[in-house]
N, C-alpha and C positions, 0 to 999 in steps of 0.2 A: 717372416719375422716382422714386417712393417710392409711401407708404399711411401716413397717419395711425393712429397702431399705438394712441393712449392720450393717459392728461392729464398734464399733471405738473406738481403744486402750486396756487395758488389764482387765480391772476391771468391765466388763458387761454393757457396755454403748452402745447404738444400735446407729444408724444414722435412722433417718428418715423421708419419702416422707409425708407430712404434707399435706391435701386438705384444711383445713381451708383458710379462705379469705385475714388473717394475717400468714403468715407462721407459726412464733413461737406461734399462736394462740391455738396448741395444746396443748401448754403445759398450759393451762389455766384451761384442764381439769385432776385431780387429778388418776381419777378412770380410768381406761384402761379396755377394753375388746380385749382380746388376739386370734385372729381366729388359732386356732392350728390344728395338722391334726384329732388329736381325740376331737376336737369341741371346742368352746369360754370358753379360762382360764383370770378370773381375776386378775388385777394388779394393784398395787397404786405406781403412778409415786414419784420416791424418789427422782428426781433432774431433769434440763433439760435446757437446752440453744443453741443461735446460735453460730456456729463454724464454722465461713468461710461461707461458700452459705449455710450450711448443719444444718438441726436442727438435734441436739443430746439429747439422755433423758437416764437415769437409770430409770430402775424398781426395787422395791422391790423385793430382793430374787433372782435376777440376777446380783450376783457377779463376774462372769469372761466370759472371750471372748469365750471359749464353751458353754455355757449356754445362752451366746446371742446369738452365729453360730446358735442356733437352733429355736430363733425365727426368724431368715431373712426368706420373702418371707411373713410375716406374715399380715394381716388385722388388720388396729387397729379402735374402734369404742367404742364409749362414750355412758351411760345410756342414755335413752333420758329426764328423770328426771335431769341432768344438763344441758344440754340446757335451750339457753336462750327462754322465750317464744317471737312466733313471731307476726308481728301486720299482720289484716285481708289482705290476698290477698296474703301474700307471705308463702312458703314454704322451709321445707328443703329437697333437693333431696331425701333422704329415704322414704321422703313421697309419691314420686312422683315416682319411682323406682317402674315396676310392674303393673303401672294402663294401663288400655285398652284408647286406643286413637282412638275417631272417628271423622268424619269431619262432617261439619255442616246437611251434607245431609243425616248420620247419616252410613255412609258408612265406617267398620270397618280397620284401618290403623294398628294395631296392636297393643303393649307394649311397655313402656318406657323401655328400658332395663339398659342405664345410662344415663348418662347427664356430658356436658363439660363446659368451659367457654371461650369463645372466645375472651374477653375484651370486645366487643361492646355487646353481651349479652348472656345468657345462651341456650344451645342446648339440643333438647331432642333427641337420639337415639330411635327411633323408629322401631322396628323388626317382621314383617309379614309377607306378601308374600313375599317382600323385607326389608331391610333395606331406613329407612328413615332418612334424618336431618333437622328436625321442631325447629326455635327458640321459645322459651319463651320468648315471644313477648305479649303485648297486643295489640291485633287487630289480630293476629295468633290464641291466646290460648282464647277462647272465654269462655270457664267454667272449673274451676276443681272441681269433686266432690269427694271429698276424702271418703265420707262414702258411694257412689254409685262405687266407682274404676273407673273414667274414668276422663278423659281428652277430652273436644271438643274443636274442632280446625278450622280455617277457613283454609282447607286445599286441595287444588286439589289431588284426588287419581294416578293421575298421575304423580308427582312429586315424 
């Protein structure tokens, strides 16, 4: 859902890199998962707003600017029980992160590894023998099957 980008000011308040569709969209989600180095700490967002280009949030229990020095660099990501659910056909990258992508001929292209957005539509990084960049297109992405792991694609192997 974001990355803890920085501090901002004295009282434990992070700045951060927001992936939702609506910037301050993240702060719509209450509950925090906190990617630390000794693995995901929970957190419930105690306040949050935009400040200038930058969205800024408190956590519970991160009262000063050491305490948040040491979440920078940090992965932020949301139950998936808050999430909204979504209508047939569309997905959210985590879902799609990690599936095996082949082309119609059934010819192995590799893993999604992430995905971007471009304005005109979303990209799937695809990682195997090379890297690739496949949009999430219809008429590109011909099936996702999420309980098989795979993604088929009308997709030249040599592109």
């Amino acid at each position: 859902m974001g990355r803890i980008a920085g501090v901002y000011g004295l009282h434990g308040w992070v700045k951060v890199i927001s992936h939702t569709r609506e910037r301050a969209g993240i702060l719509g989600y209450r509950q925090w998962m906190v990617r630390l180095a000794e693995g995901w700490r929970e957190f419930r967002l105690a306040g949050g707003r935009i400040q200038g280009t930058a969205v800024v949030a408190q956590l519970e229990g991160i009262t000063d600017r050491d305490a948040a020095a040491a979440l920078v660099g940090a992965d932020i990501a949301v139950p998936r029980s808050q999430l909204p659910p979504l209508g047939h056909g569309t997905y959210y990258w985590a879902q799609l992160e990690g599936l095996g992508v082949v082309n119609a001929e059934g010819v192995e292209l590799g893993r999604v590894s992430s995905l971007f957005e471009t304005g005109a539509n979303d990209v799937m990084v695809v990682t195997g023998d090379r890297e690739r960049l496949i949009p999430f297109v219809r008429g590109v992405v011909l099936e996702v099957d999420l309980a098989g792991g795979t993604i088929r694609v009308d997709w030249d192997p040599g592109f």
